[in-house]
N, C-alpha and C positions, 0 to 999 in steps of 0.2 A: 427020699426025694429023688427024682429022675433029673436028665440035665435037660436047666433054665433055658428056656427059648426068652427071647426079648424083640418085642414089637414096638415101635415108635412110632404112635400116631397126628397127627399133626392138624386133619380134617373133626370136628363134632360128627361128622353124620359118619364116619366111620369108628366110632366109640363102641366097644362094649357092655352089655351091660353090667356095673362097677358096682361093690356095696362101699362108698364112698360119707365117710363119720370127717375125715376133716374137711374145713372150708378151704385151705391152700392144698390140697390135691384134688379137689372132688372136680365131678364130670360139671356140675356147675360153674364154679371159679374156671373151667377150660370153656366151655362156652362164651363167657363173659369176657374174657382175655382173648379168646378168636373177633371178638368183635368192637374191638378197643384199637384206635389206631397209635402204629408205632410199635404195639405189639405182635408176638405169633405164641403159641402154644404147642406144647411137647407133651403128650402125655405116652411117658416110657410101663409098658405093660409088662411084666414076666408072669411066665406061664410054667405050670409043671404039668406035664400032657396038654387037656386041655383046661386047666383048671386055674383062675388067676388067683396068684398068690403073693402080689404085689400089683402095687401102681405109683408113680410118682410123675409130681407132675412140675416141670420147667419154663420157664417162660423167655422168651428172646427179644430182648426189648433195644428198639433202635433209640441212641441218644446224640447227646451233640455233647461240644467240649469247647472252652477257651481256646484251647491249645492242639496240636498237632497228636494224632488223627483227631479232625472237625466233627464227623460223623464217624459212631462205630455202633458195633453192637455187645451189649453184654446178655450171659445167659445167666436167670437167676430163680434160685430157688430155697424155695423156706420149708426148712424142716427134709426129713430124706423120705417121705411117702409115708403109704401105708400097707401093712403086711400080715399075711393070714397067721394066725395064732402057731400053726405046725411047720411052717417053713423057718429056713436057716438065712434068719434077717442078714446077718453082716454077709454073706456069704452071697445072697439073690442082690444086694443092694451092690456090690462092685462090678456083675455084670452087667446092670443097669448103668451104674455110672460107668462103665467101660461104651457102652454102645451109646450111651447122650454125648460124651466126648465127641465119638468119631462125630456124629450128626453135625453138633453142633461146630465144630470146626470144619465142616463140609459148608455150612453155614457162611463162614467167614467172621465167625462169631471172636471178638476180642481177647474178653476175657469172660469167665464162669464164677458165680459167686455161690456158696451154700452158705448158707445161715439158719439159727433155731432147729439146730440137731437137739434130741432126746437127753443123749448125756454129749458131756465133754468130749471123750475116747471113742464115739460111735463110728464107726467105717474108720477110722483112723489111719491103718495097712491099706486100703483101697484104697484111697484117696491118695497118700501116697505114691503107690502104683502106677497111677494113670497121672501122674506131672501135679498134682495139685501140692500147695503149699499153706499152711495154718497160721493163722493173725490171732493172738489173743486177745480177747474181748470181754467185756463185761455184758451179763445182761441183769433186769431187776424185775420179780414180781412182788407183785401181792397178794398173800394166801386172805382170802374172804370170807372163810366157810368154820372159820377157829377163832375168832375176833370180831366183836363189831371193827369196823375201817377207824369210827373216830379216837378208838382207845391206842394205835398206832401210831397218832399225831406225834410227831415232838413239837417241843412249845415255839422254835422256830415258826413252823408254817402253820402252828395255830395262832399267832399272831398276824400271819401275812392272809388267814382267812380273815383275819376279822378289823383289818385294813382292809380289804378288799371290800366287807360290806357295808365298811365305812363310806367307802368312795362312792357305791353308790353300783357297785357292780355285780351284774347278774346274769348268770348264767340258765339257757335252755334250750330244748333241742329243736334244732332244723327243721322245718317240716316243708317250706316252701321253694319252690326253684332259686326267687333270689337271694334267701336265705344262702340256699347252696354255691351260689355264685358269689358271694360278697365272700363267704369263707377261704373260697378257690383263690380269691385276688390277694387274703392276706396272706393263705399258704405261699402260694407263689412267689408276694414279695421279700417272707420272711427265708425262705430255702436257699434263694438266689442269692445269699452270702454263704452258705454253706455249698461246700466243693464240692462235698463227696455224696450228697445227697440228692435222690432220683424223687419226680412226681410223675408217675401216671398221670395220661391221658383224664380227662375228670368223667369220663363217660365211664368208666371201670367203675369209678365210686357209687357214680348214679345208679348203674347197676347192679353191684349189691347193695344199695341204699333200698331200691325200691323191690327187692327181692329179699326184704327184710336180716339182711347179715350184716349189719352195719347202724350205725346213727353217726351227726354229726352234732356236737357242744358247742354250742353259739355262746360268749360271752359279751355284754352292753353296755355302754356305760350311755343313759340318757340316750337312748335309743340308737345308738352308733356302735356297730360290733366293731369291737376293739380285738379279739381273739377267737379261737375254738379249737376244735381237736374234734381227730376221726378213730370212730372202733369200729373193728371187726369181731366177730363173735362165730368163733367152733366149738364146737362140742359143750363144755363146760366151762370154758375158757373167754375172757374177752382179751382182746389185744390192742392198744391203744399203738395207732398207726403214725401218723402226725401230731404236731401240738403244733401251734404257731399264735402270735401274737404281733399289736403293731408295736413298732419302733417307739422309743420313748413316751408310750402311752400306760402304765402303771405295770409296766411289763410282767413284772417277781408276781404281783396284785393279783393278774388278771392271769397266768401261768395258772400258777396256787389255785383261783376260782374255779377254772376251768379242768383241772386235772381230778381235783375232790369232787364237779358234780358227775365225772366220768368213775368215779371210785365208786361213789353213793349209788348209781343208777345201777354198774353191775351187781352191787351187793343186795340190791333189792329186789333185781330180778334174778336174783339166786347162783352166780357164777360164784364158781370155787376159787377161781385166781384172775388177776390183770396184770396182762405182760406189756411191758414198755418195750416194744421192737426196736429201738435203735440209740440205746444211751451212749455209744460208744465204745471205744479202745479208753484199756483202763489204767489212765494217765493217773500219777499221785493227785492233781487236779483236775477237777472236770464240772464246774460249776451243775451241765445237769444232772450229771450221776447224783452229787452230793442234794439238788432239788429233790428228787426223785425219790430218794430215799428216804429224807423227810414227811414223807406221808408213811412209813414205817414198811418199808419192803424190803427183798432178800438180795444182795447181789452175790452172783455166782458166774465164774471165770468160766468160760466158753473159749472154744475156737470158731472163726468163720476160716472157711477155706475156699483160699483161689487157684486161679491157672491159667495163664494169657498162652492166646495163643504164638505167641514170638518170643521163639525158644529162649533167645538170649535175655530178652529182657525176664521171663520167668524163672531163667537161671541168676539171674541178680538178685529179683526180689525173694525168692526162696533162699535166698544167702542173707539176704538182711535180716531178714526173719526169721531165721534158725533159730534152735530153742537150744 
């Protein structure tokens, strides 16, 4: 392998042509995300000659806060790209993330989040390197393709299924705009107690909704949707984005309904696994981790790693979170 050139592009009409297998790096999810407000896109290219053998793609998304800075930006990205079978992944992946640093701190970019790396220890020394610092995390799947889903139940949440169709609740998918919007309103109102938790723009969803990379699970009770949840769908993979439900409306119930008919649908249209993107830091407690797991999935300890850009503060937090 010769040495890694790295191009970082920012425009669609200046893209490449990419052979692009996941849905968070592909040249689609970067068009979809340039035209999302609030967002920008990064798609960082390396090259060996002229020959791409990598791409990963970033996204720079403006938010607000309670609290002081009102407005900032975080740069975030899932998963660390994709990479030609013959190149020297860890090794092309530090150059990358060396040169989205600089940009993005060119940017005025806050802080930088990666999350849904491959294994645990992947880039581990680069990441390092270039100021980031590691949060241990839990994540949970479920393998699909070795079990029917129902034989994973424990009797917990097979009993909250069936209070659930007791009540009278029922679950199906989206198909209409204000299907779409009714959902938007409970996401919304359910997230806005949760701190740490970001919502896209709702045109991002629309748009892989209706680019087929997605569905949303609408849950009713007597004709009034009480909850749903959003998937996305790469390769062989579904990944359950959001869940949300209303307030004191059979909440455990309507969870439970709503996450099983997102289990059932991937397992029928044939996904080998469904990943829950955001159960959390792995507290001895954590009510949804222990949900979650209840429909019989794996949980396996990950890092997410960050790196704000003000030094002192990233020297603190990288002190608290020393391993």
């Amino acid at each position: 392998m010769n040495e890694i050139k790295v191009v970082i592009i920012s425009k669609s009409e200046n893209l490449p042509p990419m052979q692009c297998n996941k849905l968070f790096h592909s040249d689609e999810m970067f068009k979809i995300i340039e035209k999302t407000p609030g967002q920008k896109p990064y798609m960082v290219i390396a090259y060996d000659d002229d020959k791409i053998v990598a791409h990963m793609l970033v996204m720079l998304r403006r938010r607000g806060s309670l609290f002081p800075p009102y407005l900032f930006t975080q740069g975030r990205a899932y998963g660390e790209g994709e990479y030609t079978p013959d190149c020297n992944k860890e090794e092309v992946f530090g150059e990358m993330l060396k040169c989205i640093t600089k940009e993005l701190r060119k940017a005025l970019c806050l802080y930088i989040e990666f999350s849904d790396l491959s294994t645990k220890m992947f880039g581990y020394s680069k990441f390092r390197s270039n100021g980031f610092f590691p949060v241990h995390w839990m994540e949970i799947h479920n393998s699909l393709h070795s079990m029917k889903p129902e034989k994973r139940l424990t009797v917990k949440i097979r009993k909250s299924l069936i209070n659930a169709n007791k009540s009278g609740l029922k679950t199906k998918l989206a198909t209409t705009d204000k299907e779409f919007s009714d959902f938007f309103k409970i996401l919304k109102n359910y997230i806005s107690i949760k701190i740490r938790r970001y919502i896209p723009d709702s045109k991002l969803f629309r748009d892989l909704l209706q680019k087929g990379y997605g569905n949303i699970f609408t849950t009713y009770h007597k004709d009034i949707m009480v909850g749903g949840c959003l998937c996305v769908y790469s390769e062989t993979n579904c990944y359950m984005w959001y869940l949300a439900s209303k307030k004191n409306f059979y909440r455990k119930r309507t969870n439970a309904i709503t996450t099983w008919a997102a289990i059932k649908h991937a397992y029928n249209q044939g996904y080998d696994h469904i990943y829950f993107m955001d159960v959390g830091l792995p507290f001895k407690r954590n009510n949804f981790r222990e949900f979650i797991l209840s429909f019989g999935g794996k949980p396996v300890g990950t890092y997410r790693w960050f790196r704000c850009s003000i030094k002192w503060i990233n020297k603190l937090l990288s002190w608290s979170y020393r391993e």
